[in-house]
Structure formats: structure tokens, C-alpha cells
PDB file of N, CA, C and O in Angstrom:
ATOM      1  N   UNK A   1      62.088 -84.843 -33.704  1.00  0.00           N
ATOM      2  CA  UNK A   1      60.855 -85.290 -34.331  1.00  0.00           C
ATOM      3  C   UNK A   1      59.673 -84.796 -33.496  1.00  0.00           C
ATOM      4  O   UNK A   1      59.679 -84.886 -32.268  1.00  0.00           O
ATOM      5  N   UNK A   2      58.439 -84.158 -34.343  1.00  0.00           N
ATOM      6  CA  UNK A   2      57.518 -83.881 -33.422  1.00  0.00           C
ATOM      7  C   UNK A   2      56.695 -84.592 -32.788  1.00  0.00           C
ATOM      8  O   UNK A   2      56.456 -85.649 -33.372  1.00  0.00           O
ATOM      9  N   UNK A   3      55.990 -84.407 -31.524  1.00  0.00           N
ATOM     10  CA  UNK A   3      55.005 -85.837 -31.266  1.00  0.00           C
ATOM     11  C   UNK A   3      53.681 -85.738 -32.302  1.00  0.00           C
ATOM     12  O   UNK A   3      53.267 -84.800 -32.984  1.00  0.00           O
ATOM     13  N   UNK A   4      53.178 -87.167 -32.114  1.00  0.00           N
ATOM     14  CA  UNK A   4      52.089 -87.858 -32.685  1.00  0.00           C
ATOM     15  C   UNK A   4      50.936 -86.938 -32.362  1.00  0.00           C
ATOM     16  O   UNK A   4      51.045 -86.573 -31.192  1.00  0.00           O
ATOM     17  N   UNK A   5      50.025 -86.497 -32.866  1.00  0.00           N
ATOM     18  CA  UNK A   5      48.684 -85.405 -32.548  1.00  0.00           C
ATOM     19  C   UNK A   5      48.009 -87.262 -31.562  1.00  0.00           C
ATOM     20  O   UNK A   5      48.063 -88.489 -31.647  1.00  0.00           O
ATOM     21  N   UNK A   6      47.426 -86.069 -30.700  1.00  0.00           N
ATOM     22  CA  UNK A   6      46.165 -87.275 -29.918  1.00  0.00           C
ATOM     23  C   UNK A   6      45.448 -87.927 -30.559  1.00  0.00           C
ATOM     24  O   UNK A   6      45.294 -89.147 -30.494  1.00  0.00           O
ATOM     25  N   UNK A   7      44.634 -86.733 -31.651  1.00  0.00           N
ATOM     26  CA  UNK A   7      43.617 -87.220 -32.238  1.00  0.00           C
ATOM     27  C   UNK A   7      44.202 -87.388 -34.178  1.00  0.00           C
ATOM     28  O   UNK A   7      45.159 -86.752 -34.619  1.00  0.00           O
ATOM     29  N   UNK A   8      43.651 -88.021 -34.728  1.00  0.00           N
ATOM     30  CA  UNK A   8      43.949 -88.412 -36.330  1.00  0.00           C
ATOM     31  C   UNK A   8      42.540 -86.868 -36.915  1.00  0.00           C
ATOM     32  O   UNK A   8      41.458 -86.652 -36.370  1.00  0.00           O
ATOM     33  N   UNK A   9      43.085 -86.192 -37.992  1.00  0.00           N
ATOM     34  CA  UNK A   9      41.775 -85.611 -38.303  1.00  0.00           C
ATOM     35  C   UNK A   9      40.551 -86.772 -38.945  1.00  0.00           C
ATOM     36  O   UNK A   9      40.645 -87.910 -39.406  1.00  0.00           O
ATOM     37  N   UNK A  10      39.575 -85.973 -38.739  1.00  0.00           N
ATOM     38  CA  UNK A  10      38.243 -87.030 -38.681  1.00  0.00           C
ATOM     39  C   UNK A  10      37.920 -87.535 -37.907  1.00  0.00           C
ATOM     40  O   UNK A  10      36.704 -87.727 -37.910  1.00  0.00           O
ATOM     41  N   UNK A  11      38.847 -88.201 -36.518  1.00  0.00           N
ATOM     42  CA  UNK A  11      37.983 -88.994 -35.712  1.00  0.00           C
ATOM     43  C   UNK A  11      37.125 -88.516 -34.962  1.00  0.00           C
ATOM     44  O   UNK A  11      37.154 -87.376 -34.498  1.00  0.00           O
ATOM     45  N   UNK A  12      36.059 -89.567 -34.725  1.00  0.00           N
ATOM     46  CA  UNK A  12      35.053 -89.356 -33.928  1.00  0.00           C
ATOM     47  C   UNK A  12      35.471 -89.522 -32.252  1.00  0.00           C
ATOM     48  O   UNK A  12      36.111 -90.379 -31.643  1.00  0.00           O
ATOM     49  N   UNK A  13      34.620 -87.974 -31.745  1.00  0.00           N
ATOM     50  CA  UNK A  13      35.449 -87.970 -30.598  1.00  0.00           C
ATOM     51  C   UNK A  13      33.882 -87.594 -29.751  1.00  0.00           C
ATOM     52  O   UNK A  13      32.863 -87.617 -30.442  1.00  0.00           O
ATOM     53  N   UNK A  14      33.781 -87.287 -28.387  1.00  0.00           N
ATOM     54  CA  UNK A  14      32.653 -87.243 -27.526  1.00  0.00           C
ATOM     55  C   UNK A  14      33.569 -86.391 -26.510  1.00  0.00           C
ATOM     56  O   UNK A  14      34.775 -86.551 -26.323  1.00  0.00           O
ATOM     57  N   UNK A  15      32.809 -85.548 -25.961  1.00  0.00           N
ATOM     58  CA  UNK A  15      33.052 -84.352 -25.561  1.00  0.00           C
ATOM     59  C   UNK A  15      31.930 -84.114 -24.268  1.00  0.00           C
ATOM     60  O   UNK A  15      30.725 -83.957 -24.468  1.00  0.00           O
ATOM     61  N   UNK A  16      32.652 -84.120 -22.731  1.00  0.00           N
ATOM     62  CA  UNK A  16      31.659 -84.100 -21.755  1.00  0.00           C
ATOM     63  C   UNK A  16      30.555 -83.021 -21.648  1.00  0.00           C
ATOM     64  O   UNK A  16      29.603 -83.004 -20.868  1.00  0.00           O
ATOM     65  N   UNK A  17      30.907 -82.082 -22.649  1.00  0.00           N
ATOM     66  CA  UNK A  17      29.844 -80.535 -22.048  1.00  0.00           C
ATOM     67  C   UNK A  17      29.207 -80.663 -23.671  1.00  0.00           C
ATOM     68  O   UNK A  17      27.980 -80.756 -23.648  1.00  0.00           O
ATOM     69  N   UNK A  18      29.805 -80.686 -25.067  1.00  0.00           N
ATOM     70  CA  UNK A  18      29.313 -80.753 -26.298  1.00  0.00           C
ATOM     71  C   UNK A  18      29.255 -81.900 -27.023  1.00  0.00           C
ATOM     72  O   UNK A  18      29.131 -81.806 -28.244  1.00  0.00           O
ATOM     73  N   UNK A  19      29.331 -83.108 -26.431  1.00  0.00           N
ATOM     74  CA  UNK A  19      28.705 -83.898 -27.149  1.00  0.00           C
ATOM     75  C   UNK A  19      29.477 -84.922 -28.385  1.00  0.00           C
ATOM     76  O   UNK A  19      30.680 -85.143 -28.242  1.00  0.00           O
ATOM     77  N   UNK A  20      29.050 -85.274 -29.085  1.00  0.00           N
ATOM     78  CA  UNK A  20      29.958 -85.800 -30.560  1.00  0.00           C
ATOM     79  C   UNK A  20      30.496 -84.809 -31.087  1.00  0.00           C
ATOM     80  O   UNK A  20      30.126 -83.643 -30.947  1.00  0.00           O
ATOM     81  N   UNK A  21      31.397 -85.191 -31.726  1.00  0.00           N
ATOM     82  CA  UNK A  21      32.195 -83.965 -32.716  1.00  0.00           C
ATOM     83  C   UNK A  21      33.080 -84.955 -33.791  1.00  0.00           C
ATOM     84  O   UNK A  21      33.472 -86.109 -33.620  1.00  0.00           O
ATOM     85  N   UNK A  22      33.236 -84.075 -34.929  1.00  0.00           N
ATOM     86  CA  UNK A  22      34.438 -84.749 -35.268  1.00  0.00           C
ATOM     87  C   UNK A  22      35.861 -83.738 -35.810  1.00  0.00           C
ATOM     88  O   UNK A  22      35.860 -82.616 -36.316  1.00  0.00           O
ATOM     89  N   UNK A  23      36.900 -84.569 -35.498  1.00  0.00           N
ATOM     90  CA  UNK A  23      38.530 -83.806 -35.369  1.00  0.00           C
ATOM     91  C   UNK A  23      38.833 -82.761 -36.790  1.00  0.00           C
ATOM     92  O   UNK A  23      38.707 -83.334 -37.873  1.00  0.00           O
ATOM     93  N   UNK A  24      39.099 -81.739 -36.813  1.00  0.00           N
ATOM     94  CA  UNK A  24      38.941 -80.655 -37.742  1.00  0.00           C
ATOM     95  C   UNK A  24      40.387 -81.328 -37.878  1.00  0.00           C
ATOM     96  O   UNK A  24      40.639 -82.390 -38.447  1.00  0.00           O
ATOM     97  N   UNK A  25      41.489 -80.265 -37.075  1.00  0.00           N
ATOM     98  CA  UNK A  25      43.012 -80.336 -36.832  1.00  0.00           C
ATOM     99  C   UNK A  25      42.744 -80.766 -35.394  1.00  0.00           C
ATOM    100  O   UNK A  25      41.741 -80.806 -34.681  1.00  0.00           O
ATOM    101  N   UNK A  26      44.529 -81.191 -35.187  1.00  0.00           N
ATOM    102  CA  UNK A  26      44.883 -81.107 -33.667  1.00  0.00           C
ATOM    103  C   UNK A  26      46.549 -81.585 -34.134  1.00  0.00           C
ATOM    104  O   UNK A  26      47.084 -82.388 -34.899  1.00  0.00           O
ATOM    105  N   UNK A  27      46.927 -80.585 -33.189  1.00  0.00           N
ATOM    106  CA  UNK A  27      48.382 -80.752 -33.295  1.00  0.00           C
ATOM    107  C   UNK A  27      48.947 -80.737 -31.441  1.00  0.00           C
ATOM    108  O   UNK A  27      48.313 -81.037 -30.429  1.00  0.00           O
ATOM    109  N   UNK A  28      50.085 -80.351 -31.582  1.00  0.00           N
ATOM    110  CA  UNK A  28      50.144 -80.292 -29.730  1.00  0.00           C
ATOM    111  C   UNK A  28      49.831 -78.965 -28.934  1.00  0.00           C
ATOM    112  O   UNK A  28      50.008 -78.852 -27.721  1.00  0.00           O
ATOM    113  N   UNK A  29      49.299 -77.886 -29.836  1.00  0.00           N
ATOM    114  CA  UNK A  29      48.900 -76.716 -29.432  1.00  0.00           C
ATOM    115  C   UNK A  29      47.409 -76.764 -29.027  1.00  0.00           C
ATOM    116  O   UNK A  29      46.977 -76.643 -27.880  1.00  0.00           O
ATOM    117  N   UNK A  30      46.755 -76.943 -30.056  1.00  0.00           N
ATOM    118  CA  UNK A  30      45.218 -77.025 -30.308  1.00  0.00           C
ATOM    119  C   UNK A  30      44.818 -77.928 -30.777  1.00  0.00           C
ATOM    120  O   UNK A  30      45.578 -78.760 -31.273  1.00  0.00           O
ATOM    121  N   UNK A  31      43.212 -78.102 -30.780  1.00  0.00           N
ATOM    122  CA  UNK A  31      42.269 -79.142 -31.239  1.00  0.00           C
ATOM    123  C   UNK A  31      41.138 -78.039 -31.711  1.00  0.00           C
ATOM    124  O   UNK A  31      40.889 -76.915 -31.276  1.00  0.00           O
ATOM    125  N   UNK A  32      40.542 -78.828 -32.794  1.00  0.00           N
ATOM    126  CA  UNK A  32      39.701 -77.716 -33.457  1.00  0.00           C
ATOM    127  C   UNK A  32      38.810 -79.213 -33.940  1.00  0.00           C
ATOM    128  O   UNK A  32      39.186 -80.273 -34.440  1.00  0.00           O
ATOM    129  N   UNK A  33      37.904 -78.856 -33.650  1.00  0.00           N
ATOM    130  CA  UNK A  33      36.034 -79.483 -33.546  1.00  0.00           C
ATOM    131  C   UNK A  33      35.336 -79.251 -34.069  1.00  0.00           C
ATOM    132  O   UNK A  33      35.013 -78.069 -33.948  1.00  0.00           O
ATOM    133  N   UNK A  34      34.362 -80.232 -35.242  1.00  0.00           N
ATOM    134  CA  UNK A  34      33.536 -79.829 -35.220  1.00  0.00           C
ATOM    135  C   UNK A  34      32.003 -80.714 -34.516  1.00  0.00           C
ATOM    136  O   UNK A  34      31.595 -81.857 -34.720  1.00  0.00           O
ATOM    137  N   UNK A  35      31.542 -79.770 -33.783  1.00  0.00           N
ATOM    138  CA  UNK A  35      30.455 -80.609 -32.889  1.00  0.00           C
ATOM    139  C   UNK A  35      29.020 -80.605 -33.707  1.00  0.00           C
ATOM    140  O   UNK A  35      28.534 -79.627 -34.275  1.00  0.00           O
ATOM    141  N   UNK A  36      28.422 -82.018 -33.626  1.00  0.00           N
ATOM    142  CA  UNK A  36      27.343 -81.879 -34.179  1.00  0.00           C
ATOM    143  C   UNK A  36      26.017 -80.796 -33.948  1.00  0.00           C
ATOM    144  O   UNK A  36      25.314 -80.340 -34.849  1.00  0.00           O
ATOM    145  N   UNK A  37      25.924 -80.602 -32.896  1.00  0.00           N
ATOM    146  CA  UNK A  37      24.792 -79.340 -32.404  1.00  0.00           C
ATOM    147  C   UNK A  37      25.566 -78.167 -31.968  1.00  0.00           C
ATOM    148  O   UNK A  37      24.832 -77.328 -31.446  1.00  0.00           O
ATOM    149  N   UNK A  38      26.761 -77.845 -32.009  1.00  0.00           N
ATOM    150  CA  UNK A  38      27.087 -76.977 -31.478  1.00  0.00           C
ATOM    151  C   UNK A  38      28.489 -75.961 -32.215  1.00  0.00           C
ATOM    152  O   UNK A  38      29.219 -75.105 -31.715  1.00  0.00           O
ATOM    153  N   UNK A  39      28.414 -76.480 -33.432  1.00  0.00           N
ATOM    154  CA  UNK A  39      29.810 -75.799 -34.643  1.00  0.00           C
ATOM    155  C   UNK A  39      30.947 -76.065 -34.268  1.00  0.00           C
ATOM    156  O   UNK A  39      31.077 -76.773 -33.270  1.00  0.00           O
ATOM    157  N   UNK A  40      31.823 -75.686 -34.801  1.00  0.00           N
ATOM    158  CA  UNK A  40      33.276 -75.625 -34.461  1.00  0.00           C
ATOM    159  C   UNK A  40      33.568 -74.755 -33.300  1.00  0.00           C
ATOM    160  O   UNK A  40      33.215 -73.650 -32.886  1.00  0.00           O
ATOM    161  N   UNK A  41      34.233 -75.561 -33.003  1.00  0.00           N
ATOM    162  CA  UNK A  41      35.237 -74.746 -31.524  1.00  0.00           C
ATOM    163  C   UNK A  41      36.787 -75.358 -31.690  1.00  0.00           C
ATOM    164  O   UNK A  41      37.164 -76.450 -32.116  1.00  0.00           O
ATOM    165  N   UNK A  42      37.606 -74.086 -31.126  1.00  0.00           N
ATOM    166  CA  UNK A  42      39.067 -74.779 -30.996  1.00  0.00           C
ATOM    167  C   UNK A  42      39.421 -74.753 -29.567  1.00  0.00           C
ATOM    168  O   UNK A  42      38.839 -73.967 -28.820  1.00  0.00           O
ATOM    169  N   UNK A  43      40.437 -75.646 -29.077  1.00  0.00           N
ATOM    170  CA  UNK A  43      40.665 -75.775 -27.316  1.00  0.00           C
ATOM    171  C   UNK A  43      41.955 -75.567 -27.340  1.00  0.00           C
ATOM    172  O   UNK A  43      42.500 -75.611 -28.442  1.00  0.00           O
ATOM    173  N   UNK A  44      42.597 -75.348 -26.392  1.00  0.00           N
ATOM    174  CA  UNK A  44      43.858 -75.924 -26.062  1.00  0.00           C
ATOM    175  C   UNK A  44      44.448 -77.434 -25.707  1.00  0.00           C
ATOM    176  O   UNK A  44      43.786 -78.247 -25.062  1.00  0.00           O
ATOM    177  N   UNK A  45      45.540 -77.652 -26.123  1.00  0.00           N
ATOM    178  CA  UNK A  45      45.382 -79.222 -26.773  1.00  0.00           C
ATOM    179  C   UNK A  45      45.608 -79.636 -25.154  1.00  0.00           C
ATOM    180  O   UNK A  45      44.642 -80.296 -24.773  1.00  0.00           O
ATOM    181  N   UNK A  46      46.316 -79.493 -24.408  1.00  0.00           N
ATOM    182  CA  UNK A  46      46.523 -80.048 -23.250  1.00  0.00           C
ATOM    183  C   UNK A  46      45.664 -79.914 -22.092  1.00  0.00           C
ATOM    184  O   UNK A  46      45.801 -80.497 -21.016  1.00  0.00           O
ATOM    185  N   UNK A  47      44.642 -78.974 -22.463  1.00  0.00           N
ATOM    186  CA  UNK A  47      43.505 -79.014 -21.576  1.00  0.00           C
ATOM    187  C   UNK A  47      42.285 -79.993 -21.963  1.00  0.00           C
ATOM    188  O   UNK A  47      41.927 -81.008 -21.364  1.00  0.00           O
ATOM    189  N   UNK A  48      41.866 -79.544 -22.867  1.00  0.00           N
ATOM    190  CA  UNK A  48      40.452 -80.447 -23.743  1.00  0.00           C
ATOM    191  C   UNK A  48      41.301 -82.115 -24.060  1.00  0.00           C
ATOM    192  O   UNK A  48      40.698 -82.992 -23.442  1.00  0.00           O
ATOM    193  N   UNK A  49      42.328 -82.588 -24.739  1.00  0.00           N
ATOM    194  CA  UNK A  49      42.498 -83.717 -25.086  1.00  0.00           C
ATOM    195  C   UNK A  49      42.227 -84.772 -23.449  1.00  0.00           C
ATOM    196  O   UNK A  49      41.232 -85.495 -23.504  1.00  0.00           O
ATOM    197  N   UNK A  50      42.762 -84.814 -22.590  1.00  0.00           N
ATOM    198  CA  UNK A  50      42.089 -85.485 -21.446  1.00  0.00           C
ATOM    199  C   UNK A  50      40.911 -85.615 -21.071  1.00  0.00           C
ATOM    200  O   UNK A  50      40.533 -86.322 -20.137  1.00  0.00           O
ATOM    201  N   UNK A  51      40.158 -84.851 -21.869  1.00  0.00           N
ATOM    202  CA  UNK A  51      38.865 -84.898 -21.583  1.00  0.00           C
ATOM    203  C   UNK A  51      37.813 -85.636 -22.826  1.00  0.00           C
ATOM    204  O   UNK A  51      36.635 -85.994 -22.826  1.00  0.00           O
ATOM    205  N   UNK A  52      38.584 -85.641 -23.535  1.00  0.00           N
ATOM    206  CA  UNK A  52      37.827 -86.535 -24.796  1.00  0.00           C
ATOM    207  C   UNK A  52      37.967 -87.672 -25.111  1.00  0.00           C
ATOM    208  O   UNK A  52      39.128 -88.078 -25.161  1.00  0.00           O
ATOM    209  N   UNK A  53      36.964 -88.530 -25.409  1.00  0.00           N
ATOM    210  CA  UNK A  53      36.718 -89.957 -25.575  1.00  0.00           C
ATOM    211  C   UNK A  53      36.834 -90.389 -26.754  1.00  0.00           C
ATOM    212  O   UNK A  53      36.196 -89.631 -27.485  1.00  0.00           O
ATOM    213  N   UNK A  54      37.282 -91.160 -27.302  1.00  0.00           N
ATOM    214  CA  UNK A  54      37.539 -91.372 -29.206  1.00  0.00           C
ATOM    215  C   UNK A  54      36.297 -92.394 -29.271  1.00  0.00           C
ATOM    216  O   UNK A  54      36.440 -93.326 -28.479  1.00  0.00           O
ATOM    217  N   UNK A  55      35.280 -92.434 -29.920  1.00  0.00           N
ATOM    218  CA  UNK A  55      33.608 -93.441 -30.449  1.00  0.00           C
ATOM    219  C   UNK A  55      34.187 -93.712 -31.906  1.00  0.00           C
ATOM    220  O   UNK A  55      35.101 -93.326 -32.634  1.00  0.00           O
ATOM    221  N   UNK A  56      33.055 -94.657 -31.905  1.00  0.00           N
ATOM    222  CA  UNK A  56      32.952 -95.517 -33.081  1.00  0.00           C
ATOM    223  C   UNK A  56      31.545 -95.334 -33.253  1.00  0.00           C
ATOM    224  O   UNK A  56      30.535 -95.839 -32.762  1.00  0.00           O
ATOM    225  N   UNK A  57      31.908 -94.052 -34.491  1.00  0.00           N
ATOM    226  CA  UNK A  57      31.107 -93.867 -35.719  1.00  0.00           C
ATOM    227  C   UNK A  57      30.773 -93.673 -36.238  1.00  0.00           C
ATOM    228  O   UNK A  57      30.131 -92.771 -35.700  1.00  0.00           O
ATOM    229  N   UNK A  58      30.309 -93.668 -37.729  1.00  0.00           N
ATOM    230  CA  UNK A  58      30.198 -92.939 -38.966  1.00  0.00           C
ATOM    231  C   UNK A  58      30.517 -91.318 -38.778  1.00  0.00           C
ATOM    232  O   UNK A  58      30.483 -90.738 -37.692  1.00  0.00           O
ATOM    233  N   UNK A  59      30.790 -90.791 -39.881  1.00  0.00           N
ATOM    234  CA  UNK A  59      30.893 -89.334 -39.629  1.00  0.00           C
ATOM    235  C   UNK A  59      29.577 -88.958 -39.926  1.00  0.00           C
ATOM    236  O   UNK A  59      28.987 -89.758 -40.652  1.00  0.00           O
ATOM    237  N   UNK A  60      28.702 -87.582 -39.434  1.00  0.00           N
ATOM    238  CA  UNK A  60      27.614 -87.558 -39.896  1.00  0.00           C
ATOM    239  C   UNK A  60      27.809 -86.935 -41.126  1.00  0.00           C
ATOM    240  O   UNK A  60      28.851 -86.280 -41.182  1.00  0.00           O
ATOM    241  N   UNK A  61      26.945 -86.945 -42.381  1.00  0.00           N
ATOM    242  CA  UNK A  61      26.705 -86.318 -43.825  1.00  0.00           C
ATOM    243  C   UNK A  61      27.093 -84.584 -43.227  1.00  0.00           C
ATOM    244  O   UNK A  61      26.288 -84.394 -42.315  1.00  0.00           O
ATOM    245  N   UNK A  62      27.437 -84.092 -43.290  1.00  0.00           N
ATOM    246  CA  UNK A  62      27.561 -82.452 -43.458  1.00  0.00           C
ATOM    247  C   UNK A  62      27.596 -81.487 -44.672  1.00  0.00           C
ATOM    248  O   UNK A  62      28.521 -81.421 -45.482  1.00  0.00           O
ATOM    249  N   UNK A  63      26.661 -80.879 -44.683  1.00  0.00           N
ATOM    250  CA  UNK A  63      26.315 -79.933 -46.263  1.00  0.00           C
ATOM    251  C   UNK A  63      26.286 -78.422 -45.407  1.00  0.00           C
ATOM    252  O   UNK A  63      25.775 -78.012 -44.365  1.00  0.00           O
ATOM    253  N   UNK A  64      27.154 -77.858 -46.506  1.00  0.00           N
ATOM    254  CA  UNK A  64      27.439 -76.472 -46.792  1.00  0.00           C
ATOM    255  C   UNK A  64      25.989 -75.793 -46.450  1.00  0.00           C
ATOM    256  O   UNK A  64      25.077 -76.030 -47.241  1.00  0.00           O
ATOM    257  N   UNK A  65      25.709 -74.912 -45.248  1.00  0.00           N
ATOM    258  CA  UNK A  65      24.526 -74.049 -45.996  1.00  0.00           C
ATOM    259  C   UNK A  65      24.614 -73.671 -47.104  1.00  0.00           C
ATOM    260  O   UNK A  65      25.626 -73.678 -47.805  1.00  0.00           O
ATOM    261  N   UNK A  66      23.390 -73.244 -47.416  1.00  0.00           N
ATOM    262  CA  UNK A  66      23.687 -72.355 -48.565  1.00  0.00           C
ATOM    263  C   UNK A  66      22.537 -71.021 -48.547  1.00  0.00           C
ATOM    264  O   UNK A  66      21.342 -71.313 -48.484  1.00  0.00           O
ATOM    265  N   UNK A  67      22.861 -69.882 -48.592  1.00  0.00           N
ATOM    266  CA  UNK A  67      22.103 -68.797 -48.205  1.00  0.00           C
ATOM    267  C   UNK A  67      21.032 -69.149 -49.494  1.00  0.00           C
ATOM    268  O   UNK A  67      21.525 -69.594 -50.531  1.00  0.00           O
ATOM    269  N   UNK A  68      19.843 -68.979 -49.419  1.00  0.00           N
ATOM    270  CA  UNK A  68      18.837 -68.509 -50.764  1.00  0.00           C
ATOM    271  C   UNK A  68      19.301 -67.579 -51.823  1.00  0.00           C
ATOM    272  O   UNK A  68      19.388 -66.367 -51.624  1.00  0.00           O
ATOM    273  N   UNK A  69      19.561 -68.076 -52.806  1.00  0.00           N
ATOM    274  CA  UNK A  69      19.450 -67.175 -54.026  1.00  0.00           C
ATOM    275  C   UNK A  69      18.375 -65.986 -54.386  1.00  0.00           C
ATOM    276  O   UNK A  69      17.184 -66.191 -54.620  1.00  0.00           O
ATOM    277  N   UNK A  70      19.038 -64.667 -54.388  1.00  0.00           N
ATOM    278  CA  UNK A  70      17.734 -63.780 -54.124  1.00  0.00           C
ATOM    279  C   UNK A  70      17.487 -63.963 -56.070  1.00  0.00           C
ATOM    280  O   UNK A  70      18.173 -64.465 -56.960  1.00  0.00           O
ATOM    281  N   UNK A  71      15.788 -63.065 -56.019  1.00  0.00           N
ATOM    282  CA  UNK A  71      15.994 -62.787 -57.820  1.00  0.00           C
ATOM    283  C   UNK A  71      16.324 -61.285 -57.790  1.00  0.00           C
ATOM    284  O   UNK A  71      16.203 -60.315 -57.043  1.00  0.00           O
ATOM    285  N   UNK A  72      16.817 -61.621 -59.036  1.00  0.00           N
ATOM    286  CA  UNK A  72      17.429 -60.366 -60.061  1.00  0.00           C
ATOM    287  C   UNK A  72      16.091 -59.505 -60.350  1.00  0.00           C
ATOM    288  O   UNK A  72      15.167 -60.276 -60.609  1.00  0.00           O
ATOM    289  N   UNK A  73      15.743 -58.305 -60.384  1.00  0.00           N
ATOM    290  CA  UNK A  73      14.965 -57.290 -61.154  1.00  0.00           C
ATOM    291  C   UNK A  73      15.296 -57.424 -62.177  1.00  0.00           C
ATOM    292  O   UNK A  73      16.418 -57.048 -62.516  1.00  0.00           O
ATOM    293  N   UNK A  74      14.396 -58.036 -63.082  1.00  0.00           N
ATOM    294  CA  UNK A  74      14.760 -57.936 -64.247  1.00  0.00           C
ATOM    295  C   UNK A  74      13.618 -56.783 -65.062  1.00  0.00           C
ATOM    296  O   UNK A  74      14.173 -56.237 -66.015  1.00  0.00           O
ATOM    297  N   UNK A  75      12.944 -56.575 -64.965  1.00  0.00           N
ATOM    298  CA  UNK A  75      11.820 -54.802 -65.435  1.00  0.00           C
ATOM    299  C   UNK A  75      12.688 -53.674 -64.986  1.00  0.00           C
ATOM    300  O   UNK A  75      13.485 -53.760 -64.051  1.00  0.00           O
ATOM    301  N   UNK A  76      12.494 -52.682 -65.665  1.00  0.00           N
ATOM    302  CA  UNK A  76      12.565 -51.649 -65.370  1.00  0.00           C
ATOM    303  C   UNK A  76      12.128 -50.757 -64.924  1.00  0.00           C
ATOM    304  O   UNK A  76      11.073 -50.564 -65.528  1.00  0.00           O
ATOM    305  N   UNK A  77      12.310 -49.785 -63.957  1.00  0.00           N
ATOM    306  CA  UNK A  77      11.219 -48.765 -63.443  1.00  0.00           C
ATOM    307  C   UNK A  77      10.928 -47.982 -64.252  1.00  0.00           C
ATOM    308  O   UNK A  77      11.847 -47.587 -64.970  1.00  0.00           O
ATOM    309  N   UNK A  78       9.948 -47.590 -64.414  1.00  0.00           N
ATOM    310  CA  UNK A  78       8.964 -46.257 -65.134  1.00  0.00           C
ATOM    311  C   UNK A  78       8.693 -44.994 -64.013  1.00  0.00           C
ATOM    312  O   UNK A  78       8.038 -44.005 -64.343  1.00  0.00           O
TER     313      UNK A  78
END
């Protein structure tokens, strides 16, 4: 049977150099993050998991950029 991941995905975790994040994946290889000011990062699970703190709270709202819609030419050149 495999072991239990450290972290559950979603939880809120705190991170000594980046801060809040919350749990993308984590299995016993890797942990994959996403940090509020600082994007996703993935670690190695047995290095970074000792170093992270599990918090209490909310996940923050996260929205998709979305690049600007350019316009269409719609005239024709002459």
C-alpha cells in the first residue's frame, strides 16, 4: 500500500521563503504549489514537506487571466 501524501490537495500551507500557497498535487515524490505572489512551483517532497506549515484558511478566489481580445479588421484595404 502506498503512503498517505503529507499534504491533502487544496490545503492551505505557508512556506518560509514564499509565503501562503495552496496544495496543487503532492505525492511522495513531489509537491506542486500554488503560491499566492509567487505562481506555481514544484519541490521535492522530502525536502520542502518539513518545511511547511499547514494554516487555516479560505482558499483565495483565483481567475484565469485572460489575454485581451484583439479586434478583427473588418474594412478592406483599397
Amino acid at each position: 500500500m502506498a503512503p498517505k501524501p503529507a499534504f491533502a490537495q487544496n490545503a492551505q500551507i505557508e512556506h518560509p521563503k514564499f509565503g501562503c500557497g495552496t496544495v496543487v498535487s503532492c505525492d511522495d515524490e513531489y509537491v506542486i504549489i500554488h503560491f499566492d505572489d509567487h505562481g506555481q512551483k514544484k519541490f521535492i517532497s522530502s525536502i520542502v514537506v518539513p518545511n511547511l506549515k499547514k494554516i487555516d484558511r479560505q482558499p483565495p478566489n483565483r481567475t484565469k487571466s485572460r489575454r485581451p481580445k484583439t479586434k478583427k479588421a473588418t474594412g478592406t484595404a483599397e
